[in-house]
TIMARLO-472363 format. One record per residue (C-alpha): residue number from 1; residue in one letter; x, y, z. Coordinates in Angstrom, 2 decimals. Layout:
N
{resi NUM	resn A	px X	py Y	pz Z};
...
***
This chain:
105
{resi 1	resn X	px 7.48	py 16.90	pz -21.58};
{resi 2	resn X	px 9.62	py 17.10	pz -18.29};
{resi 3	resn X	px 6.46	py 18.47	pz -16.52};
{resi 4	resn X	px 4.05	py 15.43	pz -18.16};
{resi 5	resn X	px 6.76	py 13.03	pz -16.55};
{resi 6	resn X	px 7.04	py 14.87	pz -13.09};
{resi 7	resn X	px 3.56	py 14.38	pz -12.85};
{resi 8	resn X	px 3.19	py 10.88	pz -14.01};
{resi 9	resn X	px 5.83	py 9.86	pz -11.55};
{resi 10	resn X	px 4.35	py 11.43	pz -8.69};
{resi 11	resn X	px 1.23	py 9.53	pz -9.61};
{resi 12	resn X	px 3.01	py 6.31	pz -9.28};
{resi 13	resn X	px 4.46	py 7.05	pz -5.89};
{resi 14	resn X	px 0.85	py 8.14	pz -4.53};
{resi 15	resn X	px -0.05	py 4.38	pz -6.13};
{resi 16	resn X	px 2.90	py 3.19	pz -4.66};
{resi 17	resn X	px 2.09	py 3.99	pz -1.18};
{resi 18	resn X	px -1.47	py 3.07	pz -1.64};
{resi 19	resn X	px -0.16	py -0.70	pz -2.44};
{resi 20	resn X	px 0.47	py -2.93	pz 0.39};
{resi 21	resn X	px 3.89	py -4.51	pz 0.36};
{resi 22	resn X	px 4.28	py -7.77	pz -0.59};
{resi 23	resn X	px 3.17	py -10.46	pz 1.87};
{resi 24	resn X	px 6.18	py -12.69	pz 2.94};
{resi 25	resn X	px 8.87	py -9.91	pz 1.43};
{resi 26	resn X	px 9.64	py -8.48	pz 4.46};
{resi 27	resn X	px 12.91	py -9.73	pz 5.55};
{resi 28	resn X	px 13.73	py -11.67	pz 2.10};
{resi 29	resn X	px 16.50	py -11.40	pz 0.07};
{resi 30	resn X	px 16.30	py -12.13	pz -3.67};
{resi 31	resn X	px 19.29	py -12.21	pz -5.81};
{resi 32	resn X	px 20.93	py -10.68	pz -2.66};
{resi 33	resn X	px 18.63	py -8.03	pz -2.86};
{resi 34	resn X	px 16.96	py -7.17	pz 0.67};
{resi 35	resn X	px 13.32	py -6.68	pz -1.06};
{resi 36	resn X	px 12.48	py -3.82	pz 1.80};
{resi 37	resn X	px 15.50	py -1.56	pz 0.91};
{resi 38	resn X	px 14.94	py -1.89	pz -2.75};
{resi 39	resn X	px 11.62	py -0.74	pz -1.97};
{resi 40	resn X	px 12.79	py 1.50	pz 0.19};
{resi 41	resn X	px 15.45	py 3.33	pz -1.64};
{resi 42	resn X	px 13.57	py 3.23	pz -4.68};
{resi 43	resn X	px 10.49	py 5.12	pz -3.53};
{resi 44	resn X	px 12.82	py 7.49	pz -1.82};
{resi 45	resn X	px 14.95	py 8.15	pz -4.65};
{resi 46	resn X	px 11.61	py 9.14	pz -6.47};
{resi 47	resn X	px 10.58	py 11.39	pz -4.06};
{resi 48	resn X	px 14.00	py 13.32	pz -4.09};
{resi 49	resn X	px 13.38	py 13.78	pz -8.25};
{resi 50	resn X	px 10.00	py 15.08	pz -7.37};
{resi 51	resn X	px 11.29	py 17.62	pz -4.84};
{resi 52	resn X	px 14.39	py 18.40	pz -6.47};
{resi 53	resn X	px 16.70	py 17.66	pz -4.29};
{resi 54	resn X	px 18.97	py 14.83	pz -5.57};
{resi 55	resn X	px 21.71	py 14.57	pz -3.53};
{resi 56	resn X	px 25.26	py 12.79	pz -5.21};
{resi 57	resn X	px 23.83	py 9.76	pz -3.29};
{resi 58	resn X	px 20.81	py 9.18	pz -5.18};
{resi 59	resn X	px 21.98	py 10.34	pz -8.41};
{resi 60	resn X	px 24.01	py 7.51	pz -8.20};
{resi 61	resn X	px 21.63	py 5.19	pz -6.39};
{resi 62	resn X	px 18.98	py 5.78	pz -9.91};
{resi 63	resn X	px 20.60	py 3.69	pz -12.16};
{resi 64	resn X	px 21.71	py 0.62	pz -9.83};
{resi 65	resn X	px 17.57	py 0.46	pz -8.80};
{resi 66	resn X	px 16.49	py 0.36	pz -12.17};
{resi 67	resn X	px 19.21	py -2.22	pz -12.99};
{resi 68	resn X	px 18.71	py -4.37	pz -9.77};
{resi 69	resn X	px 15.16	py -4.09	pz -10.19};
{resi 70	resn X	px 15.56	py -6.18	pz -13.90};
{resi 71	resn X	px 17.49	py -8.50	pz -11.58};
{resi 72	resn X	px 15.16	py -9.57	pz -9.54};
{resi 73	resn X	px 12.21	py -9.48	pz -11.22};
{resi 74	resn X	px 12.76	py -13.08	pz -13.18};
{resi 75	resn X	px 13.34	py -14.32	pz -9.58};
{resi 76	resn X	px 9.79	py -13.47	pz -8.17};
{resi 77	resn X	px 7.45	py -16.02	pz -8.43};
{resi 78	resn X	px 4.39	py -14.66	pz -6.63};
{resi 79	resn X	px 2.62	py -12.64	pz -8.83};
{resi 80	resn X	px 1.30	py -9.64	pz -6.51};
{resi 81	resn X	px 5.00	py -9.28	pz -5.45};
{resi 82	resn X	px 6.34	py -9.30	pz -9.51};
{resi 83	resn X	px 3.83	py -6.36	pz -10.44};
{resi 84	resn X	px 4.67	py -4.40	pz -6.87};
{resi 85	resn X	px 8.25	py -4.83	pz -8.20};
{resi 86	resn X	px 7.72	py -3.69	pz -11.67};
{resi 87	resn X	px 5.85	py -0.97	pz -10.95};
{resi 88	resn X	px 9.08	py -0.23	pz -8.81};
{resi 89	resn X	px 11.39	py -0.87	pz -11.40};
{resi 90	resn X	px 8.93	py 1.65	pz -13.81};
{resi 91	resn X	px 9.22	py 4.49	pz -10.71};
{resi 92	resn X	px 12.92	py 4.35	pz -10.78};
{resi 93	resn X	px 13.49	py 4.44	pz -14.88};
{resi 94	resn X	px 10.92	py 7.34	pz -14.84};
{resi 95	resn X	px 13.07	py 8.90	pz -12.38};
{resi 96	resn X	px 16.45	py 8.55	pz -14.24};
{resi 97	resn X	px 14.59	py 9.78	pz -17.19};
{resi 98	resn X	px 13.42	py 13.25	pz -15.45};
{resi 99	resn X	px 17.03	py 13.41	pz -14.03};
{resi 100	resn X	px 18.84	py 13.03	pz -17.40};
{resi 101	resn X	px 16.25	py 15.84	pz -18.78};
{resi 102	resn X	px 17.47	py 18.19	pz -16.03};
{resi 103	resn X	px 20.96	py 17.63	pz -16.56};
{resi 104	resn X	px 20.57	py 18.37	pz -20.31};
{resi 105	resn X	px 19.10	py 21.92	pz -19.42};
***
């Protein structure tokens, strides 16, 4: 199961990248939420599950996305930017959920 996720999150981060940010997101705040770093620090956190390397940092930094990602989601009203930021919100549950399977092992 743990290798079915691994792979199905680093699916979403190739579709990630292959997305074009949001038009008009740059630079915007939501809920006090700079949309960029959320973005940002989500993607990155992903990529640190998928190499294994989770620093204290980003352990931590997994559970506050996936939380601030529910956040702002109500808040977006265009509707390319609410899917970009679910899919977001989906890469950064997906990568709590691998990290609480390796900390069970």
């Amino acid at each position: 199961m743990d290798e079915e996720k691994r792979d199905a999150l680093s699916r979403m981060t190739a579709e990630h990248m292959a997305r074009p940010f949001p038009p008009g997101f740059r630079g915007l705040s939501v809920e006090g939420q700079d949309m960029v770093l959320l973005d940002a620090d989500a993607y990155g956190s992903a990529m640190s599950v998928l190499d294994g390397t989770l620093t204290d940092r980003h352990r931590a930094n997994l559970a506050r996305l996936a939380a601030v990602c529910d956040k702002v989601l109500p808040a977006i009203e265009d509707e390319y930017a609410a899917v970009y930021y679910a899919h977001v919100r989906d890469m950064a549950v997906l990568a709590v959920e691998i990290e609480d399977l390796r900390g069970r092992r």
